[in-house]
N, C-alpha and C positions, 0 to 999 in steps of 0.2 A: 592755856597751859602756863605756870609759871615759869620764871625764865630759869632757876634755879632746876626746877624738871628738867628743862630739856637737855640739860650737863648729863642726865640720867639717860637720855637717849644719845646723845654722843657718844658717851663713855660704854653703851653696851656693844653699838656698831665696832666702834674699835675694838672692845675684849673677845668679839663674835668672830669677827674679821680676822683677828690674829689667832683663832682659835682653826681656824677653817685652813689658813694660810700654814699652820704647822702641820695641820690633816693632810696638807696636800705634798708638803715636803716629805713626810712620813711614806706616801705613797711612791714617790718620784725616789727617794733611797730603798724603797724595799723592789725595784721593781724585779729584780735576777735573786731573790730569795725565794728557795722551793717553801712551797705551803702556802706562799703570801697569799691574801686576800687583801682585793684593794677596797679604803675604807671611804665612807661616803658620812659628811656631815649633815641634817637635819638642824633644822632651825625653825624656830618659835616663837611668839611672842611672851613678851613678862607681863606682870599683871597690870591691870587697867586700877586706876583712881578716878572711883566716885564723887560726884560735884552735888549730884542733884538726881532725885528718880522721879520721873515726871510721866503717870501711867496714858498722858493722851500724848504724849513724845513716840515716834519711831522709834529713837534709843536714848538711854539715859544719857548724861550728859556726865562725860566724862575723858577721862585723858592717859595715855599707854605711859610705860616706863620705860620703852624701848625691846628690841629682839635679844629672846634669847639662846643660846646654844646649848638644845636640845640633847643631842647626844650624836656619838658619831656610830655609825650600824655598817656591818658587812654586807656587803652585797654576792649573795650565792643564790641558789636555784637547787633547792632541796632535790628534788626530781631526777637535774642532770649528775648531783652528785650518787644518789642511789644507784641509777644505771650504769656511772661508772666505774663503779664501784663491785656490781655486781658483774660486767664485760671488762673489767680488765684481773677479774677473780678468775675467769672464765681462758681467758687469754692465759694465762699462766700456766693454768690445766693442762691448756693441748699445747703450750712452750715447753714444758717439763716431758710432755708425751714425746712429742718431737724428738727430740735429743735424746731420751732413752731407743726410740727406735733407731736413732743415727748411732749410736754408741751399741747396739746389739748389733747391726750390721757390721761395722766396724771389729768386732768382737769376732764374727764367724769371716773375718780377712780378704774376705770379696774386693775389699778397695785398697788393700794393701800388698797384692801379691804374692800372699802368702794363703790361699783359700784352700780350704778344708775340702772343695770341689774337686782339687787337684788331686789331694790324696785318694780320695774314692776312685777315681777316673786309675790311678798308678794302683791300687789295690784290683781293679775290677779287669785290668789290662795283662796283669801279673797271672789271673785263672784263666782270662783265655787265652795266655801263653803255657800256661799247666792245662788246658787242655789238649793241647796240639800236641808235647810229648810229654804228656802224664808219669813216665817214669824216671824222666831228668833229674836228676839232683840240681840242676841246675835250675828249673824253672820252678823246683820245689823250693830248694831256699829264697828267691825271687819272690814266691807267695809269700812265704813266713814274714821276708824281711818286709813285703808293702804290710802285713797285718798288722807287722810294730809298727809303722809309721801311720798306720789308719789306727791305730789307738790311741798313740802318745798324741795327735793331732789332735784327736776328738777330746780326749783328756785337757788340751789346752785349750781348746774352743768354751767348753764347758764351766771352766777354772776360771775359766776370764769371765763368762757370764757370773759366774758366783763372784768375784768378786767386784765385777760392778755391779750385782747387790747388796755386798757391805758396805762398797763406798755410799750406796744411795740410803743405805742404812746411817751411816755417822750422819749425812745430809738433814735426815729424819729427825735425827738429834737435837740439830743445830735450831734446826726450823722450830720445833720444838720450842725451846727456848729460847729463841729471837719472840714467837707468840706470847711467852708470859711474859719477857721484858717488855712488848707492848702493853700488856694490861695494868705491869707497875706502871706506866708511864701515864698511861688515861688515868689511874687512879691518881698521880702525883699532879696530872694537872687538872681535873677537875676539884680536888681542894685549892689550888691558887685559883684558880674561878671562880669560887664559892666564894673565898674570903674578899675578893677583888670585888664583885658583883654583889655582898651582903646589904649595905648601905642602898643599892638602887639607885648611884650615884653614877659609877664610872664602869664604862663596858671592857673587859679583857680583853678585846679581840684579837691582841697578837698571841695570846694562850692560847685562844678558839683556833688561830691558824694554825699553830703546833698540834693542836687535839684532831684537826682534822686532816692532818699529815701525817697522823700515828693511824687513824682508820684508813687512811689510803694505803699504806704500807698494809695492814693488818688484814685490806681486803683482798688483797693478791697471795696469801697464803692459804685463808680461808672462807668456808660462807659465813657471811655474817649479818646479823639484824640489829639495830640501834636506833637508840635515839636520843632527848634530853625529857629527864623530870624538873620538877618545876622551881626546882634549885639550881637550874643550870650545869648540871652534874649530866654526862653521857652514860646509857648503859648500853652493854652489849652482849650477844649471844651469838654463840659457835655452834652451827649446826643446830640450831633451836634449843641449844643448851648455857644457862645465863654463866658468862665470862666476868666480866667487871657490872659489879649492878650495887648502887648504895655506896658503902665507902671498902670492900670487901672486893679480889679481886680472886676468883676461883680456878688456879693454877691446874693444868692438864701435868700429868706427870705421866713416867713411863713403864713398860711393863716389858721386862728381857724373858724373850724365851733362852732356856737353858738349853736346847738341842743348837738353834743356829746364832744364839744372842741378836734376834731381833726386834726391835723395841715396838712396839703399839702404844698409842695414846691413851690415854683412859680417862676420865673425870671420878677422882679418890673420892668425892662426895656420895657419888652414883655405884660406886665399889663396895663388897664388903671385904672384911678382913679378918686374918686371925692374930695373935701376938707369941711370939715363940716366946723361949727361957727366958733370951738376952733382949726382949722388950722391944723387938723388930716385927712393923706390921707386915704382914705376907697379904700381898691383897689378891683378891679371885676379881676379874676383872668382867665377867660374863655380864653381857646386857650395861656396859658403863663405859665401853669402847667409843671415843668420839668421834671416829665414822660408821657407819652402817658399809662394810664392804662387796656385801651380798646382792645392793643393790644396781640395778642397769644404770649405766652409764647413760643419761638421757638429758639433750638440753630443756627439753618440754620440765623436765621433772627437775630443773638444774642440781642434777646431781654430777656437773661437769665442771665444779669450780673449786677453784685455791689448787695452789701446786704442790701442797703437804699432802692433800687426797691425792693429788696423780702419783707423787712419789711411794707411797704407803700401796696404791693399786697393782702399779710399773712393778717394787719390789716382791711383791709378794709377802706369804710368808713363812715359805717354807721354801727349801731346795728341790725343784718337782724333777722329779722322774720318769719314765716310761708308762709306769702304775698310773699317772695321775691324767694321762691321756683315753684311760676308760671309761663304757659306756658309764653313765649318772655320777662320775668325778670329772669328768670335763670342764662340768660348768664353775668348778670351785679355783682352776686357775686360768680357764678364760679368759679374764678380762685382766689378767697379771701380766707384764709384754713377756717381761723376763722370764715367769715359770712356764709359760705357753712357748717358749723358743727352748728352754732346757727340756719340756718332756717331748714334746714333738723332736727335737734332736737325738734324745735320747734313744726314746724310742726306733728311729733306727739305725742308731748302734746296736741296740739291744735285738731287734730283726734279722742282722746280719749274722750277730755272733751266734745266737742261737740255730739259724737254719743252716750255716757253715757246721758248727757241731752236731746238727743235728745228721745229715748229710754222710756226714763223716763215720757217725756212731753206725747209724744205718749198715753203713759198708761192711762194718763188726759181724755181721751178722744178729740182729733183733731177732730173739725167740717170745715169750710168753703166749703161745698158742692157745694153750688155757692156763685159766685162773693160776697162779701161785701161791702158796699160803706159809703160813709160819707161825709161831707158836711163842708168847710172852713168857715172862717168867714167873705170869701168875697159870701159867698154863691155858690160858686163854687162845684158842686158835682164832686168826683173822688172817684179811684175803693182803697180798704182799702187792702181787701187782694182779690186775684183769687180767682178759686175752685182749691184745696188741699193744698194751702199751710197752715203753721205751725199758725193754731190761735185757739184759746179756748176760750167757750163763759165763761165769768166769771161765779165763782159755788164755794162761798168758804167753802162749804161742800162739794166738789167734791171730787171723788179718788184724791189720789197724788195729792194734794193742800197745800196751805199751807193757814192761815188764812187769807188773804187778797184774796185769791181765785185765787192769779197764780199758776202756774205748778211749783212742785217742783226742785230744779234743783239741780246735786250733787256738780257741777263746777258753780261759779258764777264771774262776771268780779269784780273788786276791785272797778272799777270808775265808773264804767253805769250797770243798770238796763239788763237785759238779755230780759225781756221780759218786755213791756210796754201796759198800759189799754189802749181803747180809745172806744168810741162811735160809735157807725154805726148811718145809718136812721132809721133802723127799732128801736131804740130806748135801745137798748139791749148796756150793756157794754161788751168787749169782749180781751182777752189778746194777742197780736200778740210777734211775734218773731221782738224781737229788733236790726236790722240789723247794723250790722258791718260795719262802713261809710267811707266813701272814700269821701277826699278832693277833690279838685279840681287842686292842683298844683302835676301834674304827676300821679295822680291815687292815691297817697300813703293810704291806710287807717290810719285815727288817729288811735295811739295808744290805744285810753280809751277807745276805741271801739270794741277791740280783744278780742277774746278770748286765749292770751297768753301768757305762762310764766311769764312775767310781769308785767300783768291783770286779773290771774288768782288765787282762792283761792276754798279752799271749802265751800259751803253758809253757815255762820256764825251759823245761827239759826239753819239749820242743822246739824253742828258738835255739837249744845249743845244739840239736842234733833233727834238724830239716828233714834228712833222709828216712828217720823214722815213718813220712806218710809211705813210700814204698808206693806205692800206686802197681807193684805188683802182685794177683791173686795168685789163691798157692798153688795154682797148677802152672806160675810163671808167668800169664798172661800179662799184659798191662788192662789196669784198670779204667778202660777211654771211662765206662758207665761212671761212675764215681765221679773224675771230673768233669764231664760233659752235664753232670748233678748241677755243682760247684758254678758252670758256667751258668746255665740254666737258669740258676735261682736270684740272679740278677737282671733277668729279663720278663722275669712274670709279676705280670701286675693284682698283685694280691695285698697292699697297704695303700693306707689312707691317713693321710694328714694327722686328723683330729675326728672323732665322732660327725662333725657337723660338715664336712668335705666327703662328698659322694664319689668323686672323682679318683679309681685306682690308680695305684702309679708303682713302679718298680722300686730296685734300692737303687738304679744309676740316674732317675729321672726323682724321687725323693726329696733328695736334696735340693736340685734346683725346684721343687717348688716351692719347698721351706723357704728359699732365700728369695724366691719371686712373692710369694705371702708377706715374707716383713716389708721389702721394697713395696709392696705396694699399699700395705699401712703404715708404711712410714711417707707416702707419696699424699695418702689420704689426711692422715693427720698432720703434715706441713702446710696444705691447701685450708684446712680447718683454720691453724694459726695464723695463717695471714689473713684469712678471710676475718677474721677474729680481732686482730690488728687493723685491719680499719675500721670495724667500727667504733673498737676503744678509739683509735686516733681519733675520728667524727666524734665522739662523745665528747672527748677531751677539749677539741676545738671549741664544740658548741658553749665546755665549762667553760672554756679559758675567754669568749666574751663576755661572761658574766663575770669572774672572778678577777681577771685581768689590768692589768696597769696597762693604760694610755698613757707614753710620753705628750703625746700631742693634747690629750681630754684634759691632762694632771696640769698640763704651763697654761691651758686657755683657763682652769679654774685659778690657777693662782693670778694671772691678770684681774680675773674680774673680781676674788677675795681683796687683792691689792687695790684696785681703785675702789671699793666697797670702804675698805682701811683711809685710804687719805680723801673721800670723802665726809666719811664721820671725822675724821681729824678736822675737816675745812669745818664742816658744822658748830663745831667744837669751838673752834677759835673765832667764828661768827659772832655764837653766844656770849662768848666772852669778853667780844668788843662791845657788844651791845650793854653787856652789865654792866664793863667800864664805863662807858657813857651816861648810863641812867646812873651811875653813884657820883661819878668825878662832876658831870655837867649840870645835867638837869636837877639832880640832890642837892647840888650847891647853890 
């Protein structure tokens, strides 16, 4: 080798050395930076110079230029990062489940002293105090006053569930668009990555580490699948639906219902639309919603990940009611925590109020023996009521009336009438049961039509005037039968849950099992989370040896970069004595 070459193998050992040695400072300043990835140098040799090619030689005969510094490369573990990517997607699910179950408990006051148990138990105590002397004024207003307090309670229990709906609605929002500021940001830094990595010259890695700290964030909202094309550029897909892909990044936007302004996701690509006057698209969202919400909740099928699906599940999307606890509408807010605790709640509210009124009417004296009919104004006759159902012939001197001559009722609707007058043929006016109406689009009953929670009060005139139940018949008697109803209808086990609960249960045993139901899916899906939580943390662990800064790996590699460097420095100054001597001594 010429002596003048081997200045060329000095000179790379040092530029190699000090290349490695900054790689290694690099690492030992990032180590407490979230993202970081610790970087690893690769080294090479530079090219060889030909002397001679001698085909009965082993090797040609020839001489190196020295090592080169190859490129410096991340050290990750594709594998550990997918798994935790997709278990700590997962962890978020049943984190967000969690805390909506804690937050619904907390809602019906169980932990606060303030429990809605107490009112039923003060309402259910107040009838069998009105059974013992049924014509008290005194244990009659006692009833009315616990019935205000068993509504306005249940009205506030209810009120709270709605609105920790909306709050989990604005939630929705947020997340929302914390998602598309993610996919600006993938888009913003796989063009700095492009343009950095065009030449095939210098690797971006600390961009890489930002890109892949934007998928980690991104993977705890939602499912997602990714990868890189051959440009270096990441693409990704939300729920099998492409997100950022090329240099275009496909924004989820939102879609308000007008009944309770709750927002659903949608992908406007997968949407169609129409254009009003003022040039405003109206999009129909059907089939371009970016969860499938219909489907089971299943890890097998991971349909249990990111916390934007648990919150969108938890919320619901509608305010449910009593209606939506029946047979073949069960399964539509099931898996919702929140509409599954508002219609089973509801529902007995709505139990109470209607077999207290019913109870009551009853006492009225119920006639339709036979059929009733009546006659439109197209002359058309039709049947008014059957024989047995709920109708009283007007009598506003009757038992249990009130002065217009309806049935007293303890529960009455806010918006509509409970019971309504109407005419037969035979001439006679007559009060029927003012039936609960159901629309035409989907079955839904209107609301002003329920008798629930948010239609329901105690009849006005009867909170001002208690005495009106009288509990005595007209020949004087006291009515024990009537109350001893009242009492009764508290103790028969004729309700259930939800469709899918076999198990009867009363109105004073009801409740506690509603609150023993949430306690013990919210006991089930805390156990989930933490079970959940260790294996992200394992996952995590396992990345953070591969990804991870060694204080102790990062000072042994700069020792041996640093004598690597003042070796080739000695080499250096070798050669250089050597030329000096072959020019100054031997040349002269």
């Amino acid at each position: 080798m010429p002596l003048m070459g081997s200045l060329y193998v000095g000179a790379s050992g040092l530029q190699t050395s000090q290349n490695a040695l900054n790689t290694t400072a690099h690492n030992l300043s990032n180590m407490e930076t979230v993202g970081y990835v610790r970087q690893q140098v690769q080294q090479g040799s530079k090219g060889y110079v030909k002397i001679s090619v001698d085909p009965r030689s082993i090797a040609n005969k020839q001489y190196g230029l020295g090592v080169n510094y190859s490129r410096v490369k991340q050290v990750r573990d594709y594998f550990l990062d997918k798994t935790y990517r997709r278990e700590s997607g997962r962890s978020m699910f049943y984190e967000v489940t969690t805390e909506v179950m804690e937050e619904a408990q907390s809602q019906l006051g169980e932990m606060h002293g303030e429990a809605f148990q107490n009112t039923m138990k003060d309402f259910w105590t107040s009838i069998q105090e009105l059974a013992k002397d049924p014509a008290s004024s005194v244990t009659q207003g006692l009833m009315v006053q616990r019935a205000e307090e068993f509504v306005l309670r249940a009205t506030a229990v209810y009120n709270g569930l709605s609105s920790y709906q909306d709050n989990l609605n604005v939630q929705i929002k947020q997340q929302v668009e914390k998602i598309n500021s993610y996919g600006k940001q993938l888009l913003a830094l796989n063009d700095k990555i492009r343009s950095i990595e065009a030449g095939n010259i210098e690797h971006a890695n600390d961009l890489r580490d930002a890109r892949n700290q934007v998928l980690d964030e991104l993977s705890e909202l939602v499912s997602i699948n990714y990868g890189e094309d051959v440009s270096g550029a990441v693409w990704v897909q939300i729920e099998g639906v492409d997100f950022v892909k090329s240099d275009k990044c496909f924004e989820m936007e939102l879609d308000v219902d007008a009944a309770t302004g709750f927002y659903t996701p949608f992908w406007p690509m997968n949407a169609t639309y129409t254009v009003n006057e003022n040039g405003t698209k109206k999009y129909i969202i059907d089939g371009a919603e970016v969860f499938d919400l219909h489907r089971a909740v299943s890890t097998d099928l991971n349909t249990d990940v990111g916390g934007l699906k648990a919150m969108l599940l938890a919320r619901g999307d509608h305010r449910a009611d009593y209606t939506d606890v029946a047979e073949g509408k069960y399964d539509k807010v099931s898996q919702s925590i929140i509409m599954n605790i508002q219609a089973e709640f509801d529902q007995l509210i709505h139990s109470v109020a209607v077999k207290v009124n019913e109870i009551l009417a009853n006492a009225s004296g119920k006639v339709a023996e036979n059929a009733i009919t009546a006659t439109d104004e197209n002359g058309n006759q039709y049947v008014l009521v059957n024989k047995g159902e709920m109708c009283w012939e007007d009598d506003p001197k009757g038992y249990m009336r009130k002065d217009d001559g309806s049935p007293i009722q303890l529960f009455s609707k806010v918006t509509t009438d409970g019971w309504k007058k109407v005419e037969a043929d035979d001439g006679k006016f007559y009060w029927i049961y003012n039936e609960e109406v159901t629309n035409g689009e989907g079955g839904k009953p209107e609301g002003d039509t329920l008798y629930s929670i948010n239609n329901l009060q105690v009849d006005p005139e009867l909170a001002q005037k208690p005495a009106m139940l009288g509990f005595r018949l007209p020949d004087g008697k006291e009515d024990k039968a009537t109350a001893e109803a009242l009492k009764n209808a508290f103790t028969e086990e004729n309700y259930t849950l939800n469709p899918n609960v076999k198990k009867r249960t009363t109105f004073v045993d009801y409740y506690t099992d509603l609150v023993s139901q949430i306690a013990n899916t919210g006991y089930v899906s805390r156990r989930i989370y933490e079970n959940q939580m260790g294996t992200v943390e394992a996952t995590d662990a396992a990345r953070e040896q591969v990804i991870g800064v060694s204080s102790d790996e990062e000072l042994s590699n700069m020792i041996r970069f640093q004598n690597a460097y003042n070796a080739s420095s000695r080499y250096i100054n070798v050669v250089d004595q050597m030329l000096e001597h072959i020019l100054n001594t031997l040349g002269a």
